[in-house]
C-alpha positions in Angstrom: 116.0 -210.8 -17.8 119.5 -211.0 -16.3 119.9 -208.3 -14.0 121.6 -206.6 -16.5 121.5 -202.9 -18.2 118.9 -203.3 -20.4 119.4 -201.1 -24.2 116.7 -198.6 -24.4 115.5 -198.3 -28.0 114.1 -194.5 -28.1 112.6 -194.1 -31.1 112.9 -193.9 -34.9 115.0 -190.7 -36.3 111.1 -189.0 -36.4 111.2 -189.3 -32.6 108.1 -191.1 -32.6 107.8 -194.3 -30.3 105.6 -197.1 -31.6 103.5 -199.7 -29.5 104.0 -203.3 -28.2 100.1 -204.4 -26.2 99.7 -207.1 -24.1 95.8 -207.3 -23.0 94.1 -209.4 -20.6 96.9 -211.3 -18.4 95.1 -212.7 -16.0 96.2 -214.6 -12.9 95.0 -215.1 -9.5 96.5 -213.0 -6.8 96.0 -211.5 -3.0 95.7 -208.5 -3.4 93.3 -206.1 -1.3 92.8 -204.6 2.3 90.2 -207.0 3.8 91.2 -210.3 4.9 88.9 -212.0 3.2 90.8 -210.8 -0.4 94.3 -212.0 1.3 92.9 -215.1 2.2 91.0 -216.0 -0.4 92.2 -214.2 -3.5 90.5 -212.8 -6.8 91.6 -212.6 -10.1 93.6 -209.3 -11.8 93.8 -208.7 -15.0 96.8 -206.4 -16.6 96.9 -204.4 -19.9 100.2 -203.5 -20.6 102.0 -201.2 -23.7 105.1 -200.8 -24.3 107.1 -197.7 -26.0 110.0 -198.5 -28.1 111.5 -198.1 -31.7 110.0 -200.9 -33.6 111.9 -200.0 -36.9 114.8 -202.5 -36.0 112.9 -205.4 -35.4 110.6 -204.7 -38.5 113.6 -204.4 -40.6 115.8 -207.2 -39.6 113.3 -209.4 -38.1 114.8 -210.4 -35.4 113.4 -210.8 -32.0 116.5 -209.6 -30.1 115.5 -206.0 -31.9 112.4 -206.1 -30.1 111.2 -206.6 -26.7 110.0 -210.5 -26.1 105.7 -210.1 -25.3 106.3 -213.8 -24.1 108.9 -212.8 -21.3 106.9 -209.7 -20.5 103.5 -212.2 -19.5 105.5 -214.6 -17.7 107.2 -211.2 -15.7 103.6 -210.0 -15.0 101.8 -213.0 -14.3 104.6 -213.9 -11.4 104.0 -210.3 -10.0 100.4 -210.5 -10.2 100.8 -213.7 -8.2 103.4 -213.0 -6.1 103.5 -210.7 -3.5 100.4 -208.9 -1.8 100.1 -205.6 -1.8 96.9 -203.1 0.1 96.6 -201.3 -3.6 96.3 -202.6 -7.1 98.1 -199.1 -7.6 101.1 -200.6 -5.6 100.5 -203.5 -8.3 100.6 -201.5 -11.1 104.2 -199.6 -10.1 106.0 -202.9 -8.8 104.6 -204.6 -12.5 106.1 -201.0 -14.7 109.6 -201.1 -12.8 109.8 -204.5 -13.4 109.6 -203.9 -17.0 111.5 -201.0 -17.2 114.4 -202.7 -15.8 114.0 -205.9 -18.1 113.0 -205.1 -21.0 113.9 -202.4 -23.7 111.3 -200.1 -23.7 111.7 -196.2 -23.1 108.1 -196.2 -21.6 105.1 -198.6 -20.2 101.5 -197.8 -19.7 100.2 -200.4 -16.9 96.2 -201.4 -16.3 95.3 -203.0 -13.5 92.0 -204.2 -13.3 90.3 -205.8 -10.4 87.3 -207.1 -11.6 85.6 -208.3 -8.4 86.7 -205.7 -5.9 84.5 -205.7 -2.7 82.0 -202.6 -3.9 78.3 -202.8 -2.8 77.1 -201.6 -5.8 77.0 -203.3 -9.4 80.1 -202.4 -11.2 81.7 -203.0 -14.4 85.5 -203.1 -13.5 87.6 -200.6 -11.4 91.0 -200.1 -12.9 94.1 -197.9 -11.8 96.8 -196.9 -15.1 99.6 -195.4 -14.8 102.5 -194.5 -17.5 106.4 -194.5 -16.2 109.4 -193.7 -18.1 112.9 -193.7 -17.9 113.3 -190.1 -18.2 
């Protein structure tokens, strides 16, 4: 996470990605349109997965042949809490370019979930995903 190129591991000779998931980071944040959710914040939670060629890692076990799940919390936990934004789905893209342009994955699914949003009506979670890529 140096601000450097990041290697993209594509995939195994099969062309078939496997799966790195990160469930349930939750932090704080300010997130929202009313004043009241600036002010006051709510907690997000974020599912993330991550697409990338697994086969190195698995066969040389090494972490540098994988991408680090304990880098990628810390990245979306500071996002989560950092910056406001009107929409979790402005959320959700600042968290996947973030980890497309640190980590080496070819793709990233992103969940945001906003667990008390301001609806009038009993809910059980609202969530925006999205899935970016570099290609």
């Amino acid at each position: 996470m140096n601000g450097q190129s990041v290697p993209v591991r594509t995939g195994s000779p099969s062309g078939h990605l496997d799966t790195v998931v990160l469930r349930g980071i939750t932090a704080k944040g300010y997130h929202g349109v009313f004043d009241h959710e600036r002010r006051d914040g709510q907690p997000f939670v974020v599912d993330v997965v991550l697409h990338l060629d697994l086969q190195p890692a698995g066969t040389s076990d090494d972490l540098a042949q994988t991408a680090h799940y304990g880098e990628l919390a810390e990245l979306v936990h500071g996002i989560i809490g950092g910056e406001p934004f009107d929409l979790i789905e402005a959320l959700a893209e600042t968290i996947a370019t973030a980890v497309l342009t640190t980590l080496p994955v070819a793709a990233v699914d992103v969940t945001v979930h906003k667990p008390k949003a301001p609806i009038d009506v009993p809910f059980g979670d609202v969530a925006v995903t999205l899935r970016r890529s570099r290609t």
